[in-house]
C-alpha positions as protocol buffer text, in pm:
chain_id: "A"
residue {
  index: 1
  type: UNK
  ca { x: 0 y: 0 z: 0 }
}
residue {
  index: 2
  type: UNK
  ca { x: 106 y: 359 z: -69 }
}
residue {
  index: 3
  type: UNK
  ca { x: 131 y: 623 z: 152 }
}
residue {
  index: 4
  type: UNK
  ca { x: 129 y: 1005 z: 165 }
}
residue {
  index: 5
  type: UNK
  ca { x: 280 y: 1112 z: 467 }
}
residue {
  index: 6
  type: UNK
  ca { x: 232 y: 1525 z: 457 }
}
residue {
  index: 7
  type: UNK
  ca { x: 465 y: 1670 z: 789 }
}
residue {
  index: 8
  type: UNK
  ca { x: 679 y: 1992 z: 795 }
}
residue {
  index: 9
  type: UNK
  ca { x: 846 y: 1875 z: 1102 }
}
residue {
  index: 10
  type: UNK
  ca { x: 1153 y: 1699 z: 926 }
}
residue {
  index: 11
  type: UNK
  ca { x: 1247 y: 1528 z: 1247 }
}
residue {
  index: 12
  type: UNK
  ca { x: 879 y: 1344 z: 1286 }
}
residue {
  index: 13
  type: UNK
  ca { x: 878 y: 1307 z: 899 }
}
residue {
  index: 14
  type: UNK
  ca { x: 1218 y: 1113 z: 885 }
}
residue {
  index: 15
  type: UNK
  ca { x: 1086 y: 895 z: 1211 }
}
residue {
  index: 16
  type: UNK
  ca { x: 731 y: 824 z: 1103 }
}
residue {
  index: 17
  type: UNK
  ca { x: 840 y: 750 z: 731 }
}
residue {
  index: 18
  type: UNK
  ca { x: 1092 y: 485 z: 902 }
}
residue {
  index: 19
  type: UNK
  ca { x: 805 y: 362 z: 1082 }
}
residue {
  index: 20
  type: UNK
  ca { x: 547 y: 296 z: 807 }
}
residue {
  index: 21
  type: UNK
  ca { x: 814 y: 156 z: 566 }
}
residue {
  index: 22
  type: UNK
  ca { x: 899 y: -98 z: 806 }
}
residue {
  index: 23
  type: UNK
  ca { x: 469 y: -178 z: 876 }
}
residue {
  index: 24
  type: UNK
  ca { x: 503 y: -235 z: 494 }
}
residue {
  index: 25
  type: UNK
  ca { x: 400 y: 73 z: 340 }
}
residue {
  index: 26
  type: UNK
  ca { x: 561 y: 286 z: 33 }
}
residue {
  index: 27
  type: UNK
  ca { x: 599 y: 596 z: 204 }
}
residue {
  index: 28
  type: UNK
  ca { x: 627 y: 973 z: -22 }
}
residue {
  index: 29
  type: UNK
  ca { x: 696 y: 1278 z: 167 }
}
residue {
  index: 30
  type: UNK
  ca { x: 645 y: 1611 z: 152 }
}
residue {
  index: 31
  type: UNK
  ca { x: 693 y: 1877 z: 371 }
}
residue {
  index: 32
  type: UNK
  ca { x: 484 y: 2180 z: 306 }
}
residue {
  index: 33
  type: UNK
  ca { x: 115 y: 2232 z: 188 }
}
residue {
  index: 34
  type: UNK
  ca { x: 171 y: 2332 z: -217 }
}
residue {
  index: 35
  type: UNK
  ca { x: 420 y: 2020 z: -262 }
}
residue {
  index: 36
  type: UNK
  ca { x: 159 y: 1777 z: -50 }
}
residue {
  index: 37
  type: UNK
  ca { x: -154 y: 1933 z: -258 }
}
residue {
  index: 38
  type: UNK
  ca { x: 25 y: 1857 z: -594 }
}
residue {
  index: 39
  type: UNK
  ca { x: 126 y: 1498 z: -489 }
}
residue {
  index: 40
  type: UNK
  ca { x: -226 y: 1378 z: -359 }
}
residue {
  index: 41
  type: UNK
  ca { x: -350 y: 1511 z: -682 }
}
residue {
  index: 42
  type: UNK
  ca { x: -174 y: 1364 z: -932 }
}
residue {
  index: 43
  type: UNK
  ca { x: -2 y: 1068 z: -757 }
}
residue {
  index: 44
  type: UNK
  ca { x: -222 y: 730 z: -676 }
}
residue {
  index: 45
  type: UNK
  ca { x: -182 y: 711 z: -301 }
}
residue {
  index: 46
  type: UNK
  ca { x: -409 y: 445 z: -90 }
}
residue {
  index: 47
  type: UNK
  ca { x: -391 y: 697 z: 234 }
}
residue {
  index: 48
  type: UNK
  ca { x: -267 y: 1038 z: 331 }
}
residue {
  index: 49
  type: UNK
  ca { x: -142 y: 1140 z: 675 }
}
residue {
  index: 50
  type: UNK
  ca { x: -191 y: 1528 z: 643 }
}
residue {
  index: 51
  type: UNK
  ca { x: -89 y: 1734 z: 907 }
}
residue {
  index: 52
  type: UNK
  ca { x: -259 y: 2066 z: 940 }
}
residue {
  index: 53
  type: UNK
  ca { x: -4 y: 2340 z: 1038 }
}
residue {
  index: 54
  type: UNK
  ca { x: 159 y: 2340 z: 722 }
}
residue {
  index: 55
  type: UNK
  ca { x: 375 y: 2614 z: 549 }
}
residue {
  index: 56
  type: UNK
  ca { x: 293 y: 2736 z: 255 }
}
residue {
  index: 57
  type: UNK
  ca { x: -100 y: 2618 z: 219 }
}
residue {
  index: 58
  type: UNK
  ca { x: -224 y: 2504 z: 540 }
}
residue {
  index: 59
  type: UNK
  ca { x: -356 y: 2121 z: 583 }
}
residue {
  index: 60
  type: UNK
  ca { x: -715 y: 2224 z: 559 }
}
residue {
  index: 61
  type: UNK
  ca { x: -689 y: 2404 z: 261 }
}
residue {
  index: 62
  type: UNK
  ca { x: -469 y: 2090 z: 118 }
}
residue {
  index: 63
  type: UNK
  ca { x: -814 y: 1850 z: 210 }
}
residue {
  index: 64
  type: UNK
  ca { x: -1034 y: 2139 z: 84 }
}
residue {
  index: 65
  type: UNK
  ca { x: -881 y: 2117 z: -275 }
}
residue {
  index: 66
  type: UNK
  ca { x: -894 y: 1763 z: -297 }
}
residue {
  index: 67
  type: UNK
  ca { x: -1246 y: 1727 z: -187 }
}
residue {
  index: 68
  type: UNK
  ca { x: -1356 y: 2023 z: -417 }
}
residue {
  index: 69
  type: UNK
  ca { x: -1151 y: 1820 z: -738 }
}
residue {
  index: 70
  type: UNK
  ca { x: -1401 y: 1488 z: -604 }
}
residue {
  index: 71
  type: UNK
  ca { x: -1023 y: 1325 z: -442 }
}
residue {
  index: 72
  type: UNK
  ca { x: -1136 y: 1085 z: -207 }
}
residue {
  index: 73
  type: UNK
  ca { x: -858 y: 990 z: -128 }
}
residue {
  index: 74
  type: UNK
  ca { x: -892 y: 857 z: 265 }
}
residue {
  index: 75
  type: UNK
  ca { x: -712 y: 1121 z: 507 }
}
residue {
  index: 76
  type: UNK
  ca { x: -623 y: 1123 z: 865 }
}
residue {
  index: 77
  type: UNK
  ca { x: -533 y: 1454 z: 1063 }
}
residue {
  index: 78
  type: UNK
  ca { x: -229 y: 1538 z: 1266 }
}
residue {
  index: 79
  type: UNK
  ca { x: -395 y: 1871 z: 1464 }
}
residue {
  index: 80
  type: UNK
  ca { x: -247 y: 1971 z: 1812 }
}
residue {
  index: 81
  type: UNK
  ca { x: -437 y: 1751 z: 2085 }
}
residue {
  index: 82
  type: UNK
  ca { x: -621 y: 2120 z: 2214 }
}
residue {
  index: 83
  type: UNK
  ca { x: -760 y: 2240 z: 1929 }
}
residue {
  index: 84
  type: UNK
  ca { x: -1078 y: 2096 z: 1933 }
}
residue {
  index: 85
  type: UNK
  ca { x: -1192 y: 2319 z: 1680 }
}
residue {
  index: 86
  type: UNK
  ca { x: -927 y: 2195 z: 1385 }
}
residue {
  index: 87
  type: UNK
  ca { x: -1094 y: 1862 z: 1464 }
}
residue {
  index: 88
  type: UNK
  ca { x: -1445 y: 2023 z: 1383 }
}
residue {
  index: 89
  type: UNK
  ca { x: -1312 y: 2204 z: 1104 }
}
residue {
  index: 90
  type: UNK
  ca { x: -1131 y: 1884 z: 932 }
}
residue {
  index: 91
  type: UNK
  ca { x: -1471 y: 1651 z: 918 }
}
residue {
  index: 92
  type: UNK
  ca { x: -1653 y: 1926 z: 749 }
}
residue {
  index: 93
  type: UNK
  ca { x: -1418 y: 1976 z: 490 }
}
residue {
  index: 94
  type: UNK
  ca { x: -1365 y: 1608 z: 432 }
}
residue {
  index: 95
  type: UNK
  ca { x: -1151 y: 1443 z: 682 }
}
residue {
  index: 96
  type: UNK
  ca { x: -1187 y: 1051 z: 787 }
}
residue {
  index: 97
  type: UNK
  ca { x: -971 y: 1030 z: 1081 }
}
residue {
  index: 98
  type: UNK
  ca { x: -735 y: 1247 z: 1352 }
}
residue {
  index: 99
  type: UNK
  ca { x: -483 y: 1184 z: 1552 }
}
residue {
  index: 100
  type: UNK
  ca { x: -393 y: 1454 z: 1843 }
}
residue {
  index: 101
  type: UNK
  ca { x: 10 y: 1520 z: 1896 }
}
residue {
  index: 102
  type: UNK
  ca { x: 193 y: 1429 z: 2049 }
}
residue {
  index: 103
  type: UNK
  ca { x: 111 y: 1023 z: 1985 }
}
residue {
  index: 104
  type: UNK
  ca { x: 243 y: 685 z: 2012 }
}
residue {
  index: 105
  type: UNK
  ca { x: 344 y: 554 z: 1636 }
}
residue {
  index: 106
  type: UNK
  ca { x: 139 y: 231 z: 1733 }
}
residue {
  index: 107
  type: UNK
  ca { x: -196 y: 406 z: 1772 }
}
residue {
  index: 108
  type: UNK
  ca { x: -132 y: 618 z: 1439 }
}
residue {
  index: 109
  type: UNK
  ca { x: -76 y: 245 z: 1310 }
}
residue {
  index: 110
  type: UNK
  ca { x: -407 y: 124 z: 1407 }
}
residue {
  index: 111
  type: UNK
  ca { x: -599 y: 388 z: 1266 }
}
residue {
  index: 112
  type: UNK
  ca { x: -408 y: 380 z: 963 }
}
residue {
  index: 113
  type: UNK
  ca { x: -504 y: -14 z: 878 }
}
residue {
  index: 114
  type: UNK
  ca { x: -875 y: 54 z: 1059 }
}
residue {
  index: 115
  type: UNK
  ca { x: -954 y: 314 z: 779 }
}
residue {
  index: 116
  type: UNK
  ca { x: -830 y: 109 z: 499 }
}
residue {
  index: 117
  type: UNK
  ca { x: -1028 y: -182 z: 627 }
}
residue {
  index: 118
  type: UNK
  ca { x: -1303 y: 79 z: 632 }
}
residue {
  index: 119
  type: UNK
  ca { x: -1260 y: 206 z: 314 }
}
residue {
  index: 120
  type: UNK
  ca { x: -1222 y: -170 z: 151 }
}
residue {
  index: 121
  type: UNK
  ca { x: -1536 y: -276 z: 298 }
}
residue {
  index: 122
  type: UNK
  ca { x: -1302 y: -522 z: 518 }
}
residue {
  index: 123
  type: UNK
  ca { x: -1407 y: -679 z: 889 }
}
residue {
  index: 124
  type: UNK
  ca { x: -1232 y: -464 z: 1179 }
}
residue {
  index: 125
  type: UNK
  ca { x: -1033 y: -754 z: 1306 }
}
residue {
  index: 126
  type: UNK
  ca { x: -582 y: -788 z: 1356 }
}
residue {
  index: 127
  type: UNK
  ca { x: -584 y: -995 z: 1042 }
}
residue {
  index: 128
  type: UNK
  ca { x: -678 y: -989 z: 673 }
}
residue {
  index: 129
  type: UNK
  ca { x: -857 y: -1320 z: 548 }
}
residue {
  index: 130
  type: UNK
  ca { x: -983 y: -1449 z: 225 }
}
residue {
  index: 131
  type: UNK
  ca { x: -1098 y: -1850 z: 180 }
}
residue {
  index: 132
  type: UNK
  ca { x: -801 y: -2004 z: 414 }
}
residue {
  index: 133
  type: UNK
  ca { x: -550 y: -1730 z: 343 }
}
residue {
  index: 134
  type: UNK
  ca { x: -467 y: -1541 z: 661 }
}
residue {
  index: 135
  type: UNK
  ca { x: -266 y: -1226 z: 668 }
}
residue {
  index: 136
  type: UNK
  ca { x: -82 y: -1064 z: 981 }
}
residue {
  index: 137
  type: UNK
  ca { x: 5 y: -745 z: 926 }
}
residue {
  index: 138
  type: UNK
  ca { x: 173 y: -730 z: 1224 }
}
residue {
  index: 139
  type: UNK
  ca { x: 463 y: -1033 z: 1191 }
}
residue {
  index: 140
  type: UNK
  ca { x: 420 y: -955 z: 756 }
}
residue {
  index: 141
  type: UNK
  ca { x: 362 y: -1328 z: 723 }
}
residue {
  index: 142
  type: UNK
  ca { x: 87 y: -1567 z: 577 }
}
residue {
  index: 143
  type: UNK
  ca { x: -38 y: -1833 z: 686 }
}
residue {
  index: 144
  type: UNK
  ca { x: -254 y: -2089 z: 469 }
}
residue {
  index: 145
  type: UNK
  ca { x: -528 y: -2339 z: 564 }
}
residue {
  index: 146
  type: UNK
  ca { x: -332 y: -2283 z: 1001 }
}
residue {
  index: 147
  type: UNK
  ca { x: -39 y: -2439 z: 781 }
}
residue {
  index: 148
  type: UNK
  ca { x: 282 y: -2258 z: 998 }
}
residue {
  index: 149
  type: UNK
  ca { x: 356 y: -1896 z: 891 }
}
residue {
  index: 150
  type: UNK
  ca { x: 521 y: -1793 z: 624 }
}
residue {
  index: 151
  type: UNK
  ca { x: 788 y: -1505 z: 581 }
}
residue {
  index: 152
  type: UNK
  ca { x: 693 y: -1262 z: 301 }
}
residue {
  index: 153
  type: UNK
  ca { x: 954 y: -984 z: 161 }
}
residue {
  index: 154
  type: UNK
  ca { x: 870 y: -669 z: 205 }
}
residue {
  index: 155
  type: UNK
  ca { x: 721 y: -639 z: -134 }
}
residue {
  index: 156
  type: UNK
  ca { x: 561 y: -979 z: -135 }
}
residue {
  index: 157
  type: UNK
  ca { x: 380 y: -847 z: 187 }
}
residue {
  index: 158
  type: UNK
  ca { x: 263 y: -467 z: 5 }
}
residue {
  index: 159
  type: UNK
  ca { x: 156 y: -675 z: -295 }
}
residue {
  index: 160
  type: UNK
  ca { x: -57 y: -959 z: -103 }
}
residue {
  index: 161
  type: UNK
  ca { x: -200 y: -722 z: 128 }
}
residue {
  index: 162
  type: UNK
  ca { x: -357 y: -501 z: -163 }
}
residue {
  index: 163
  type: UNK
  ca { x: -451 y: -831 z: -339 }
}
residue {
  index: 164
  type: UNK
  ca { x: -663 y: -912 z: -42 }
}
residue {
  index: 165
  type: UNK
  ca { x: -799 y: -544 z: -25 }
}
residue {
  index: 166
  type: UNK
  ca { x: -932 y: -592 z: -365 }
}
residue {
  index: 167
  type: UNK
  ca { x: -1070 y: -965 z: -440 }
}
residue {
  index: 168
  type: UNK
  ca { x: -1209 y: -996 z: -707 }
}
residue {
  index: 169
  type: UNK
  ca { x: -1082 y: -698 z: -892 }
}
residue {
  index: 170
  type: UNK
  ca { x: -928 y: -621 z: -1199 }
}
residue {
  index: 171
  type: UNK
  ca { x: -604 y: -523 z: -1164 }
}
residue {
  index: 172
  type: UNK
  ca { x: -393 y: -392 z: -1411 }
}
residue {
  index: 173
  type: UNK
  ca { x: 22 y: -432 z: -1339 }
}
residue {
  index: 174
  type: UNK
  ca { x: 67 y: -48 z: -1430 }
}
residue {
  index: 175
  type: UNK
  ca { x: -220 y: -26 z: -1148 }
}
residue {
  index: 176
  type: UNK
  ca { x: -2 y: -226 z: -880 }
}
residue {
  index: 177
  type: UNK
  ca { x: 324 y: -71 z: -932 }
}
residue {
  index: 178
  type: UNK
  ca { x: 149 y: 280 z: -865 }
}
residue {
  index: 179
  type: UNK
  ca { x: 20 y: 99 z: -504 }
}
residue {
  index: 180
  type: UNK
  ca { x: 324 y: -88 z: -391 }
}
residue {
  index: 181
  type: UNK
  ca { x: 584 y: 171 z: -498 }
}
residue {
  index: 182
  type: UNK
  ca { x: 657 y: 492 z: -409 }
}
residue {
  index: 183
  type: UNK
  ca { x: 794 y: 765 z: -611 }
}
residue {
  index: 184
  type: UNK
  ca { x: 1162 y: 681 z: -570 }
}
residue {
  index: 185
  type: UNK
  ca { x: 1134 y: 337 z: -678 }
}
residue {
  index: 186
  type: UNK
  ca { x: 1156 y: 244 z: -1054 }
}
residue {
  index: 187
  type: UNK
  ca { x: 780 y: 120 z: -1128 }
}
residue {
  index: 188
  type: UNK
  ca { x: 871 y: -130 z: -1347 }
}
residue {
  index: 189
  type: UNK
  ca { x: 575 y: -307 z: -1400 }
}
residue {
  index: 190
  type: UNK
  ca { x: 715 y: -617 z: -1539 }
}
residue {
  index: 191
  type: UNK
  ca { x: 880 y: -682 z: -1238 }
}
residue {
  index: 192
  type: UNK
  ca { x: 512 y: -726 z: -1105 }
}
residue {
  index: 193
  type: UNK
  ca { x: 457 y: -1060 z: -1274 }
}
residue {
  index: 194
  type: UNK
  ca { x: 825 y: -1185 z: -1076 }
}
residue {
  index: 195
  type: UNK
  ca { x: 688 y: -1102 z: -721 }
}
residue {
  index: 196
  type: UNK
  ca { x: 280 y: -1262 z: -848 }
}
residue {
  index: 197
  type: UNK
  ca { x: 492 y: -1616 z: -974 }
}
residue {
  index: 198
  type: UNK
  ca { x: 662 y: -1589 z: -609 }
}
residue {
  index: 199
  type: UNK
  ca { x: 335 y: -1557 z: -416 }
}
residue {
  index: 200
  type: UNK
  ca { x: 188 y: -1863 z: -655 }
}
residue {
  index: 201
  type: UNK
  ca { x: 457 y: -2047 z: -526 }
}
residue {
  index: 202
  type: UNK
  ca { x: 371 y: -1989 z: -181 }
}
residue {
  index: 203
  type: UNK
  ca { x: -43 y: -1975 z: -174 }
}
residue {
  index: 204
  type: UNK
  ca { x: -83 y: -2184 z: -453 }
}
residue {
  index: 205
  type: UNK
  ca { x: -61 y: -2132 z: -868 }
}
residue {
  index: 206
  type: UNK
  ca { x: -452 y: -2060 z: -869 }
}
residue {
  index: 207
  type: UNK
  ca { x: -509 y: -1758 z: -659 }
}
residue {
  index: 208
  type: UNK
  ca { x: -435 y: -1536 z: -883 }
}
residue {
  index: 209
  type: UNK
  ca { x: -554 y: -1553 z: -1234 }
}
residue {
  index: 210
  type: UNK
  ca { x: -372 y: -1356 z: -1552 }
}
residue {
  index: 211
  type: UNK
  ca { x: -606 y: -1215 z: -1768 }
}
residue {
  index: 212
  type: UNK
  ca { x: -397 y: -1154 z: -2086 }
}
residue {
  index: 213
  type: UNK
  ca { x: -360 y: -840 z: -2234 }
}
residue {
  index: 214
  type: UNK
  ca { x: -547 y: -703 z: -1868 }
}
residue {
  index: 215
  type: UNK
  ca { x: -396 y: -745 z: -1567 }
}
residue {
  index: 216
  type: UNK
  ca { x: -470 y: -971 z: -1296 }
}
residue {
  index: 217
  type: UNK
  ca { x: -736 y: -1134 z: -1022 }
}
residue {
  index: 218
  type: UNK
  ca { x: -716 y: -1213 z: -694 }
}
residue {
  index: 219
  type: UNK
  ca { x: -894 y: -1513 z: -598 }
}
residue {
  index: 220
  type: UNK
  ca { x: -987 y: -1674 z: -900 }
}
residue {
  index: 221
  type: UNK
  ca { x: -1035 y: -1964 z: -813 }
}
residue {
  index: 222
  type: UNK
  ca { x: -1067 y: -2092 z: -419 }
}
């Protein structure tokens, strides 16, 4: 999954982009309000973290142009714990989630993975499931039919995890490579149908079906 972590505090940016890259996120930064706007705009980014004291063009008015251009892309707050009425002001203009500072990382983590459940139309529970495949987000391993975990590489884990997310979708590779990569990484999409063959190997060659000349399904055949 791709993140958009918006934070002018360069010290809390460096730590919390640490953070989510090693929870198994592709992390993009930016630091002030114009650079953040232009990124959630044009970029494909499953979640932003948007804080609202920004330089340049504050965090509201960051949400307020993406909501006004139809972006719904899912956003949670950073807003200082006090002011209750940054909170207010957020949900009108389109806000899904905030988080006062200062915060543990591991509650920011939580509501990070509740919203995308949300927003997936997933259960609220630690793990992701589909048929007998289990996903822990938390150990980045996968467990089949309560066969004993298996490890998954960092981008075996990003790529499974938005599998799961989206059964039963379409997926094209171009698609993937904008959700499992983030801007500094070379979005190869071929490279896509290496790290698929790998998770065949591990949940079975049927999962995931090819559609030629399409892109690919998750779940095809159970």
């Amino acid at each position: 999954m791709r993140l958009l972590l918006i934070e002018d505090d360069p010290h809390l940016s460096k730590t919390l982009k640490l953070n989510l890259e090693q929870a198994g996120f592709a992390v993009d930064t930016a630091s002030d309000g114009k650079s953040g706007e232009f990124l959630g705009a044009t970029e494909s980014y499953d979640i932003a973290i948007l804080d609202l004291g920004l330089p340049q063009l504050s965090g509201l008015d960051v949400l307020s142009s993406w909501r006004a251009a139809k972006n719904c892309l899912p956003v949670i707050l950073l807003t200082a714990r006090d002011a209750w009425h940054e909170k207010v002001d957020g949900f009108k203009a389109g806000a899904d989630d905030y988080l006062g500072k200062p915060f543990h990382f591991e509650e920011l983590l939580a509501r990070i993975q509740a919203l995308l459940k949300r927003v997936h139309h997933q259960p609220q529970q630690p793990q992701l499931k589909y048929g007998g495949i289990v996903l822990d987000e938390q150990q980045q391993s996968v467990m089949i039919n309560d066969s004993p975990p298996l490890e998954l590489t960092a981008v075996e884990f990003r790529l499974l995890r938005y599998f799961m997310l989206n059964a039963g979708k379409l997926l094209t590779r171009s698609h993937i490579a904008e959700h499992i990569y983030n801007e500094d990484n070379d979005k190869d999409s071929n490279i896509i149908e290496v790290y698929i063959n790998r998770l065949r190997q591990k949940l079975g060659k049927d999962i995931i079906t090819t559609r030629r000349g399409q892109g690919y399904v998750f779940g095809g055949k159970q």
